[in-house]
PDB file of N, CA, C and O in Angstrom:
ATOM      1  N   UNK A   1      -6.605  -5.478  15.626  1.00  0.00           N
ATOM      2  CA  UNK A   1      -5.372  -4.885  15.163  1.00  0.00           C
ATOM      3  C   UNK A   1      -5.097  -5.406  13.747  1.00  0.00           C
ATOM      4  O   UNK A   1      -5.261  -6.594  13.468  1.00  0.00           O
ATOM      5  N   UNK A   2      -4.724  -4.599  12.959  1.00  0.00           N
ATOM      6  CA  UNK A   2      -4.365  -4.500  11.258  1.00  0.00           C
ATOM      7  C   UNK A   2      -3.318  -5.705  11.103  1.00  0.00           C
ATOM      8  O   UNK A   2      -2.544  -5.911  12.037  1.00  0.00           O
ATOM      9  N   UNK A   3      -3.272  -6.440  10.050  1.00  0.00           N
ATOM     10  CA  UNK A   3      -1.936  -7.203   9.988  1.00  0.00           C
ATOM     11  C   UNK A   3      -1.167  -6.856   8.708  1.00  0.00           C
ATOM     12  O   UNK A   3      -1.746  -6.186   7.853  1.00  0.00           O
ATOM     13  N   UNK A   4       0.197  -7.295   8.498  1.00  0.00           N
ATOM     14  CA  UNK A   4       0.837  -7.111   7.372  1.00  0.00           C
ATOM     15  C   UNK A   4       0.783  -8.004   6.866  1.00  0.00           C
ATOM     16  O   UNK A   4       1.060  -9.122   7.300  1.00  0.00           O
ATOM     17  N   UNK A   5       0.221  -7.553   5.293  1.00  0.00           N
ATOM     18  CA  UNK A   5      -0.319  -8.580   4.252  1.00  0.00           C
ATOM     19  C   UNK A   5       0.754  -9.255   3.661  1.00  0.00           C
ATOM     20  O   UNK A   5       0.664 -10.253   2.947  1.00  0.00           O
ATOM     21  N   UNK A   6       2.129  -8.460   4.108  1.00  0.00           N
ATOM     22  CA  UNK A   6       3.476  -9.584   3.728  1.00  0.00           C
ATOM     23  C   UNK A   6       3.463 -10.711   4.477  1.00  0.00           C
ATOM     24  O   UNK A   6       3.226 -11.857   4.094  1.00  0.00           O
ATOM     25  N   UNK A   7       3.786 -10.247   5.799  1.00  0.00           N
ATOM     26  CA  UNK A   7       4.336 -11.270   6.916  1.00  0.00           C
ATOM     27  C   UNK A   7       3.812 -11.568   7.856  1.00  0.00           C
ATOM     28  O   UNK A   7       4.315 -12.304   8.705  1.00  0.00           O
ATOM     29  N   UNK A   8       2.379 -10.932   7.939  1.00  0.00           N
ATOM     30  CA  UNK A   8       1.186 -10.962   8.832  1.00  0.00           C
ATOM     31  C   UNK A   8       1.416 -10.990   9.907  1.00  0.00           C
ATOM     32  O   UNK A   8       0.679 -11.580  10.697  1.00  0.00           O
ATOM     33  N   UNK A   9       2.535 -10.348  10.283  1.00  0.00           N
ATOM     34  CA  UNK A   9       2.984  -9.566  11.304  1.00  0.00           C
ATOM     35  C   UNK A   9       1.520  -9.025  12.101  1.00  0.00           C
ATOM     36  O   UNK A   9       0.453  -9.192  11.510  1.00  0.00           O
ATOM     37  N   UNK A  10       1.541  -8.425  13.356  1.00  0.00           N
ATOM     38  CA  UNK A  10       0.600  -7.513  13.489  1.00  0.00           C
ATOM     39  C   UNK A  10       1.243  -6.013  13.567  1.00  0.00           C
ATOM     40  O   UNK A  10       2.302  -5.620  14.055  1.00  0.00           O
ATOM     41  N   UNK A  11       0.277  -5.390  12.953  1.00  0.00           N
ATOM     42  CA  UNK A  11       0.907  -3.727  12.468  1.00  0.00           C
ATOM     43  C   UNK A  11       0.634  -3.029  14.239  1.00  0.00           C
ATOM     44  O   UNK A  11      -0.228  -3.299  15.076  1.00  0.00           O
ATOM     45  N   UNK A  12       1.509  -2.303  14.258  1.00  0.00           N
ATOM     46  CA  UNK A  12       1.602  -1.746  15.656  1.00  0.00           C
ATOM     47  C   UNK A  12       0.884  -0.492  15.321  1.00  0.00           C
ATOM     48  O   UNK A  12       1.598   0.504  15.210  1.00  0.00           O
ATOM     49  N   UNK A  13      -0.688  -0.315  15.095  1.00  0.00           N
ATOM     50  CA  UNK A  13      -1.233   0.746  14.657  1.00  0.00           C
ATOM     51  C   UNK A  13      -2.580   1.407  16.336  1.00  0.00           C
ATOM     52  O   UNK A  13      -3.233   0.668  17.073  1.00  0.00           O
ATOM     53  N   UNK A  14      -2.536   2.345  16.353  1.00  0.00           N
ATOM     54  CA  UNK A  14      -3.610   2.634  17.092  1.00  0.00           C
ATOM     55  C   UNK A  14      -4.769   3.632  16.061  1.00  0.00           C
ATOM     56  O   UNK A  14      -4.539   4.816  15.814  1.00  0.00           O
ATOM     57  N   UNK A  15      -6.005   2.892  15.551  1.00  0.00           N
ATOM     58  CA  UNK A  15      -6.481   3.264  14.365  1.00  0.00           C
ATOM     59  C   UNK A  15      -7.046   4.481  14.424  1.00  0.00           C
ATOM     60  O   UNK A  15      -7.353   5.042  13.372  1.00  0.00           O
ATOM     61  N   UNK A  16      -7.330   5.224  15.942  1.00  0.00           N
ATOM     62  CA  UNK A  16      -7.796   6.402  16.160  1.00  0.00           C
ATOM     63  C   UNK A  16      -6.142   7.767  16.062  1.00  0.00           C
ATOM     64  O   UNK A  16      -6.034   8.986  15.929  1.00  0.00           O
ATOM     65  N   UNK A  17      -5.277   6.703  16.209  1.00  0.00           N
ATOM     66  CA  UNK A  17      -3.977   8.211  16.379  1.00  0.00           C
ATOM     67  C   UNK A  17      -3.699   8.061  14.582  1.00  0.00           C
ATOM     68  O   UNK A  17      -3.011   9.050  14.326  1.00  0.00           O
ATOM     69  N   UNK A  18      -3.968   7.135  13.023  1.00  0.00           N
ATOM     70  CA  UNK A  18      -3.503   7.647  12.235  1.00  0.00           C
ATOM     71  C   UNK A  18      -4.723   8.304  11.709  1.00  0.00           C
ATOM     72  O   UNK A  18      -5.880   8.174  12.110  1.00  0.00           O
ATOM     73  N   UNK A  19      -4.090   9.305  10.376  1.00  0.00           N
ATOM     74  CA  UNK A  19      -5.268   9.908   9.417  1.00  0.00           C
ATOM     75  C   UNK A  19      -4.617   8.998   7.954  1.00  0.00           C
ATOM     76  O   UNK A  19      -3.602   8.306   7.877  1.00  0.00           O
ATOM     77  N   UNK A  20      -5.623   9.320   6.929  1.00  0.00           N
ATOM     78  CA  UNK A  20      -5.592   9.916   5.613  1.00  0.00           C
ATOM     79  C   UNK A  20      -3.916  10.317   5.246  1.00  0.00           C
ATOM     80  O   UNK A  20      -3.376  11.411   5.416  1.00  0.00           O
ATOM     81  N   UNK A  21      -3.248   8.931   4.637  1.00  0.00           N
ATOM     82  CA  UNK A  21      -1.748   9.893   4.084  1.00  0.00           C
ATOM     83  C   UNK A  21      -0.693   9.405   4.602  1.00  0.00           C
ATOM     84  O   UNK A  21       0.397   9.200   4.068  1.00  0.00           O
ATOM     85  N   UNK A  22      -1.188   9.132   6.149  1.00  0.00           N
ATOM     86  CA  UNK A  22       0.305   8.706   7.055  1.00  0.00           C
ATOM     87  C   UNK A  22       0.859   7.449   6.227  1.00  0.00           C
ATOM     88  O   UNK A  22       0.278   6.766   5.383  1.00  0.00           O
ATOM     89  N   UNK A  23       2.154   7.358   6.726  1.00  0.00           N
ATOM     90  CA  UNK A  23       2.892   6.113   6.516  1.00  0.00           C
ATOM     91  C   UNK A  23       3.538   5.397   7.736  1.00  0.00           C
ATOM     92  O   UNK A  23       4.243   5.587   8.728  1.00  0.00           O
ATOM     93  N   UNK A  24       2.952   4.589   7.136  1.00  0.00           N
ATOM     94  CA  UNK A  24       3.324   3.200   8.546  1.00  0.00           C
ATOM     95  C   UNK A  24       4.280   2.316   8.056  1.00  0.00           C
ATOM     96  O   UNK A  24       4.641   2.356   6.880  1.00  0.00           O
ATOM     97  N   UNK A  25       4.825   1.324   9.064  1.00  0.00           N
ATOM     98  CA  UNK A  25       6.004   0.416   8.736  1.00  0.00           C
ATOM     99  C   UNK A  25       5.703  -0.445   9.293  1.00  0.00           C
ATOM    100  O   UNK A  25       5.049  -0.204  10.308  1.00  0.00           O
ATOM    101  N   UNK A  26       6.044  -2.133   8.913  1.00  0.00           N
ATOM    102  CA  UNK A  26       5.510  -3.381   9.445  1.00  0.00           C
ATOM    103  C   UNK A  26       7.296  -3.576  10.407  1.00  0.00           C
ATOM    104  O   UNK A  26       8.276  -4.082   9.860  1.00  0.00           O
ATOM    105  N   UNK A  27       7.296  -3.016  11.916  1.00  0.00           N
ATOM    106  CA  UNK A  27       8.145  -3.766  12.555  1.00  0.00           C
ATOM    107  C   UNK A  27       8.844  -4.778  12.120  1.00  0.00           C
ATOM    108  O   UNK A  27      10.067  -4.641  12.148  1.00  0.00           O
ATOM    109  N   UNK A  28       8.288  -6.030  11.617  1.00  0.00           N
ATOM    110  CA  UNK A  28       8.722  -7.104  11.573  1.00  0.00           C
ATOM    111  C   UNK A  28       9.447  -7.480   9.397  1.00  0.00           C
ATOM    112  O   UNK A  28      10.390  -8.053   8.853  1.00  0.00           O
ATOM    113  N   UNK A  29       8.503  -6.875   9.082  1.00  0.00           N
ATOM    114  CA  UNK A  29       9.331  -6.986   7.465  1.00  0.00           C
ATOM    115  C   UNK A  29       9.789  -5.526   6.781  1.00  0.00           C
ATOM    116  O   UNK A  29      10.234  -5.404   5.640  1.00  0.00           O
ATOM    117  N   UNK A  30       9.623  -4.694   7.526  1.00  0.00           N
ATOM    118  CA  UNK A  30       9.607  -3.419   6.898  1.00  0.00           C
ATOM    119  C   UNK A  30       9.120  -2.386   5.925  1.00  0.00           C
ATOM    120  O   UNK A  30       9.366  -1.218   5.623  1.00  0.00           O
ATOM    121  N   UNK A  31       8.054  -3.672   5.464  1.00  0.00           N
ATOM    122  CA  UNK A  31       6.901  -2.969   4.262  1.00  0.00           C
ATOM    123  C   UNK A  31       6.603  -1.542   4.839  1.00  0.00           C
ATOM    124  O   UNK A  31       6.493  -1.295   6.040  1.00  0.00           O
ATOM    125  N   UNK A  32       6.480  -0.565   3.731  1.00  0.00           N
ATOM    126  CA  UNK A  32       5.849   0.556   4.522  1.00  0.00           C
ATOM    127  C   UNK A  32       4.412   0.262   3.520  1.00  0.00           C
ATOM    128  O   UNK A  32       4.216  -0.215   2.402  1.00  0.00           O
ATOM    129  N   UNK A  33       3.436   0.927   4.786  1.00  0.00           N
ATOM    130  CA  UNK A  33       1.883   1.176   3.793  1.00  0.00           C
ATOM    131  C   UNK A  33       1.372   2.502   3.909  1.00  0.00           C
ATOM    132  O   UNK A  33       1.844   3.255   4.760  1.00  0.00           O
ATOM    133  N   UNK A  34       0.404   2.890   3.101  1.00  0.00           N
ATOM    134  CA  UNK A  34      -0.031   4.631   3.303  1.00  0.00           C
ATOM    135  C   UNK A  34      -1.577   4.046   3.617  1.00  0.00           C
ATOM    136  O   UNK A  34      -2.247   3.088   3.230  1.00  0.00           O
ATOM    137  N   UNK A  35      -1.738   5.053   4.442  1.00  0.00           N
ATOM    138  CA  UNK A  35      -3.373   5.331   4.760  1.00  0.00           C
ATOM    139  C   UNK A  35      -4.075   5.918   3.707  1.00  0.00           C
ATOM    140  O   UNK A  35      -3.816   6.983   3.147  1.00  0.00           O
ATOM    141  N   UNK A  36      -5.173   4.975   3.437  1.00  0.00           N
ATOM    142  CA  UNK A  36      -5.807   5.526   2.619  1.00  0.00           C
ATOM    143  C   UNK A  36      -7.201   5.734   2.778  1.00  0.00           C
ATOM    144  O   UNK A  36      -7.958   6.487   2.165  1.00  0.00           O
ATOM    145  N   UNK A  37      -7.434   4.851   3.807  1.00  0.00           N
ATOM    146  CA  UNK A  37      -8.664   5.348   4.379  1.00  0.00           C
ATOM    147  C   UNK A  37      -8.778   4.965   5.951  1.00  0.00           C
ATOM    148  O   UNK A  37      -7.937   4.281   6.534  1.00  0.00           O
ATOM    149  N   UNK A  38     -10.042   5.553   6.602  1.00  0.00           N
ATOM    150  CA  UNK A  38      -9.975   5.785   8.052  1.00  0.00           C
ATOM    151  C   UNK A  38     -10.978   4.677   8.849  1.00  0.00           C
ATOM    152  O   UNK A  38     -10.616   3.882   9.717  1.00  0.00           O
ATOM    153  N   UNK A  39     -12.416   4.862   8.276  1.00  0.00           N
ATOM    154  CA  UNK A  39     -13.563   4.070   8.170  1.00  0.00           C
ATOM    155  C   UNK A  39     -13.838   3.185   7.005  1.00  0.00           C
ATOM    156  O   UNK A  39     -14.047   3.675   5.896  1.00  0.00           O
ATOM    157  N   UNK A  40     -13.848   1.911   7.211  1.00  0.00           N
ATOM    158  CA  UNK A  40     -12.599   1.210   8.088  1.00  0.00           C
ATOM    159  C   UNK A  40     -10.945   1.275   7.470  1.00  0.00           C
ATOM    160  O   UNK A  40     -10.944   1.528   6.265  1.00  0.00           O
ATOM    161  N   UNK A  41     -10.198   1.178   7.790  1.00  0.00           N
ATOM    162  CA  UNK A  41      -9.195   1.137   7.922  1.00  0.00           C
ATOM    163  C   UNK A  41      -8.435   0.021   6.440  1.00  0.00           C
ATOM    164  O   UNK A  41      -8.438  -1.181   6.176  1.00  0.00           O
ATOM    165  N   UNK A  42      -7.843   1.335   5.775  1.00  0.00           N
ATOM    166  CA  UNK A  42      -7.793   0.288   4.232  1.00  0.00           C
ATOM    167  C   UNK A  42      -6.006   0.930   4.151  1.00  0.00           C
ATOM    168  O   UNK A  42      -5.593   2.064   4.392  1.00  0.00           O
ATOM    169  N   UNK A  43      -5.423  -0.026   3.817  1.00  0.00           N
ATOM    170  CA  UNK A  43      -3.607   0.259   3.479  1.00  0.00           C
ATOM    171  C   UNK A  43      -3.330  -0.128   2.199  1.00  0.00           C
ATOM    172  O   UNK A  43      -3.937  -1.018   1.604  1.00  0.00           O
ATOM    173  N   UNK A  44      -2.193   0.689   1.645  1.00  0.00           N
ATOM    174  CA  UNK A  44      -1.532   0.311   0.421  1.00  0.00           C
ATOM    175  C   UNK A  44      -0.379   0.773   0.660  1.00  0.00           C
ATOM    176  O   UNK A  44       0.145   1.764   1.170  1.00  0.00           O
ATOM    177  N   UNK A  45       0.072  -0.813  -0.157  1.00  0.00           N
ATOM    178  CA  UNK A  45       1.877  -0.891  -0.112  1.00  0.00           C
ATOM    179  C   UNK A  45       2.259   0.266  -0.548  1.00  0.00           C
ATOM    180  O   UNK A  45       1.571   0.641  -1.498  1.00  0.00           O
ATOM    181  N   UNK A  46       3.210   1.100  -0.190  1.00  0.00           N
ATOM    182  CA  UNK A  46       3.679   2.382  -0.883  1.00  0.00           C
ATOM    183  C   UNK A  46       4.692   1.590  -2.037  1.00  0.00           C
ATOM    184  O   UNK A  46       5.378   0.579  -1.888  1.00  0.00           O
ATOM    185  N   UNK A  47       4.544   2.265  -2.969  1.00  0.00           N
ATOM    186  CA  UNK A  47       5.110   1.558  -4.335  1.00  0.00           C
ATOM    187  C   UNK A  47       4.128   1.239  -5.194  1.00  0.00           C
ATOM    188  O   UNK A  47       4.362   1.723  -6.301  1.00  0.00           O
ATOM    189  N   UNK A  48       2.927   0.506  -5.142  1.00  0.00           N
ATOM    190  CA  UNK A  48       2.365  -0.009  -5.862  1.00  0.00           C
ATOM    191  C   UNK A  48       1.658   0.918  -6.915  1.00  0.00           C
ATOM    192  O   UNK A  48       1.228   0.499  -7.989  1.00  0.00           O
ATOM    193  N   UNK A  49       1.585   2.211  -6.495  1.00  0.00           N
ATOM    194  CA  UNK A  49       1.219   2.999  -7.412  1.00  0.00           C
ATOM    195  C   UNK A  49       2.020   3.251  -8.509  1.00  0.00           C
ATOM    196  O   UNK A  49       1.530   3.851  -9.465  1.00  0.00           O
ATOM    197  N   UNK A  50       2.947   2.960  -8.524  1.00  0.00           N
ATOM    198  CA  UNK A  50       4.091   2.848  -9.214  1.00  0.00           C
ATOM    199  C   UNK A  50       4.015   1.983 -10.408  1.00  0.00           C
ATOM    200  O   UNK A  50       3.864   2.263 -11.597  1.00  0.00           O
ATOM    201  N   UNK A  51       4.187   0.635  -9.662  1.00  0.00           N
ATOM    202  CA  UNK A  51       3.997  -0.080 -10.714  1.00  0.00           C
ATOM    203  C   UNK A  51       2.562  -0.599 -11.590  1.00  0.00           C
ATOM    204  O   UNK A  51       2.637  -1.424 -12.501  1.00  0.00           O
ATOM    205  N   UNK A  52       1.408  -0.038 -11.194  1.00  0.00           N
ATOM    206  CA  UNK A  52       0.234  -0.212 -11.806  1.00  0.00           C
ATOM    207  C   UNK A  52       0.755   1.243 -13.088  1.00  0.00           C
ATOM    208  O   UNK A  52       0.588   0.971 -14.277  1.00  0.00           O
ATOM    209  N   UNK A  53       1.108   2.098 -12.874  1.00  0.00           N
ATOM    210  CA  UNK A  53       1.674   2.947 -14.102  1.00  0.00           C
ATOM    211  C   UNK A  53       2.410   2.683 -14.835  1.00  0.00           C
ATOM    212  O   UNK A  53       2.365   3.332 -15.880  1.00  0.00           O
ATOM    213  N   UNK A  54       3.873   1.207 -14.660  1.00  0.00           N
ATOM    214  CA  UNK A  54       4.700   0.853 -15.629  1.00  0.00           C
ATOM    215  C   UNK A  54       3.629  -0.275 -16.207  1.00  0.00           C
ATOM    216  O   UNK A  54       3.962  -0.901 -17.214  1.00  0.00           O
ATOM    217  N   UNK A  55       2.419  -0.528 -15.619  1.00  0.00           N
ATOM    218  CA  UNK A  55       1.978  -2.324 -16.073  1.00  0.00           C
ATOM    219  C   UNK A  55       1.266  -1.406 -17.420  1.00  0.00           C
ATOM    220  O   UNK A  55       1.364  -1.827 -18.573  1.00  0.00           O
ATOM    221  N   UNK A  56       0.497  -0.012 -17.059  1.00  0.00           N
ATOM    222  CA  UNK A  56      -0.382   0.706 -17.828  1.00  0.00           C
ATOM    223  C   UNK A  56       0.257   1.410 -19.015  1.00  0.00           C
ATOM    224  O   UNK A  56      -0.448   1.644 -19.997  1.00  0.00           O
ATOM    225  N   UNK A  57       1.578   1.777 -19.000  1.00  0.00           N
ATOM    226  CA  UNK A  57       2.242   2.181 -19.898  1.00  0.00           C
ATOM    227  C   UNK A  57       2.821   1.430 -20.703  1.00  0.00           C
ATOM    228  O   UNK A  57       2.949   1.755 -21.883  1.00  0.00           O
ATOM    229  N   UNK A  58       3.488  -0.242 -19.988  1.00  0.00           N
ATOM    230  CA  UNK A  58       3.599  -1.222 -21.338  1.00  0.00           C
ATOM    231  C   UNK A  58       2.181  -1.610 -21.926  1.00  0.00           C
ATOM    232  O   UNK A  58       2.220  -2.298 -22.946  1.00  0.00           O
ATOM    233  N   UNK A  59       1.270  -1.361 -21.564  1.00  0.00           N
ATOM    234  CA  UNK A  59       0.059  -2.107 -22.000  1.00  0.00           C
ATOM    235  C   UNK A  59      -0.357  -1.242 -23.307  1.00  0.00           C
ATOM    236  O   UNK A  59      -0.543  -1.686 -24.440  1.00  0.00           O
ATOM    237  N   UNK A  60      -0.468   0.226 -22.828  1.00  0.00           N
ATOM    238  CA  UNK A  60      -0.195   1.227 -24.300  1.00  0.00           C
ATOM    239  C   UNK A  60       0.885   0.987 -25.264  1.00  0.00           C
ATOM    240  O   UNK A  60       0.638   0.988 -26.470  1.00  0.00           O
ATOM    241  N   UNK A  61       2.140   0.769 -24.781  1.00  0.00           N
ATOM    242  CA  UNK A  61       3.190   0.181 -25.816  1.00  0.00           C
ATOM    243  C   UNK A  61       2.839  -0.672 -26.489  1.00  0.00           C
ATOM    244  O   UNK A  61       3.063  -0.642 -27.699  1.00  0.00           O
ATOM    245  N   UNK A  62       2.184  -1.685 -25.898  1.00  0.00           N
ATOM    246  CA  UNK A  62       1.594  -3.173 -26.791  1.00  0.00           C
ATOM    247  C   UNK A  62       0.595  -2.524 -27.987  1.00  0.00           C
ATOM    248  O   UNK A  62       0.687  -2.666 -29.206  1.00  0.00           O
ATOM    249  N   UNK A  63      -0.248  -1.872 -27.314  1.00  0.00           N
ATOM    250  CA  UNK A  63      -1.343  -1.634 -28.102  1.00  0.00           C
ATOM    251  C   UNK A  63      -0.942  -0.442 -29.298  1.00  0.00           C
ATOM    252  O   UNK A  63      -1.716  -0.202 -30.224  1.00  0.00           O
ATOM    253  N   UNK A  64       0.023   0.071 -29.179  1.00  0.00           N
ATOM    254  CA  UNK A  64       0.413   1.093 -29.941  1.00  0.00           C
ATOM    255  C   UNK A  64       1.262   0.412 -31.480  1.00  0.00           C
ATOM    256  O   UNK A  64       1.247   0.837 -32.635  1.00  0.00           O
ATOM    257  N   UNK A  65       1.973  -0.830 -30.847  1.00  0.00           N
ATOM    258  CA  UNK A  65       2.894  -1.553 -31.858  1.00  0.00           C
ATOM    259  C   UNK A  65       2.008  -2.662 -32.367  1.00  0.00           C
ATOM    260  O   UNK A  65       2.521  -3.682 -32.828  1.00  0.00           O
ATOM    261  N   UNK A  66       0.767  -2.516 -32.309  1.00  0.00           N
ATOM    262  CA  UNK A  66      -0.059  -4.184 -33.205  1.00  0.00           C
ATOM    263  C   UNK A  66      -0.830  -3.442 -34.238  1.00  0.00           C
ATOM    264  O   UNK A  66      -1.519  -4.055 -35.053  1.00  0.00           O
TER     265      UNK A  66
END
């Protein structure tokens, strides 16, 4: 069984009932994660896509002002 990489909780997942996309929630801290893959079984924090685009857009700002 999957754990949460916050609170290492164990994720209440049955790895054959999710797909590709779903969103899950850690019971115990409330992180949600998205499926991103099936074989084997890979999660990402929902959000983080997020902020890898503000880290990538100040990083162009930097490079734009030197």
């Amino acid at each position: 069984m999957p754990s949460c990489p916050e609170c290492e909780n164990d994720l209440d997942l049955k790895i054959d009932d999710v797909e590709e996309g779903d969103v899950v929630a850690c019971d115990e801290c409330g992180t949600e994660y998205e499926v991103v893959g099936t074989q084997p079984l890979e999660l990402t924090r929902v959000g983080d896509e997020l902020d890898e685009d503000d880290d990538e857009y100040a990083e162009e700002e930097e490079e734009e002002e030197e």
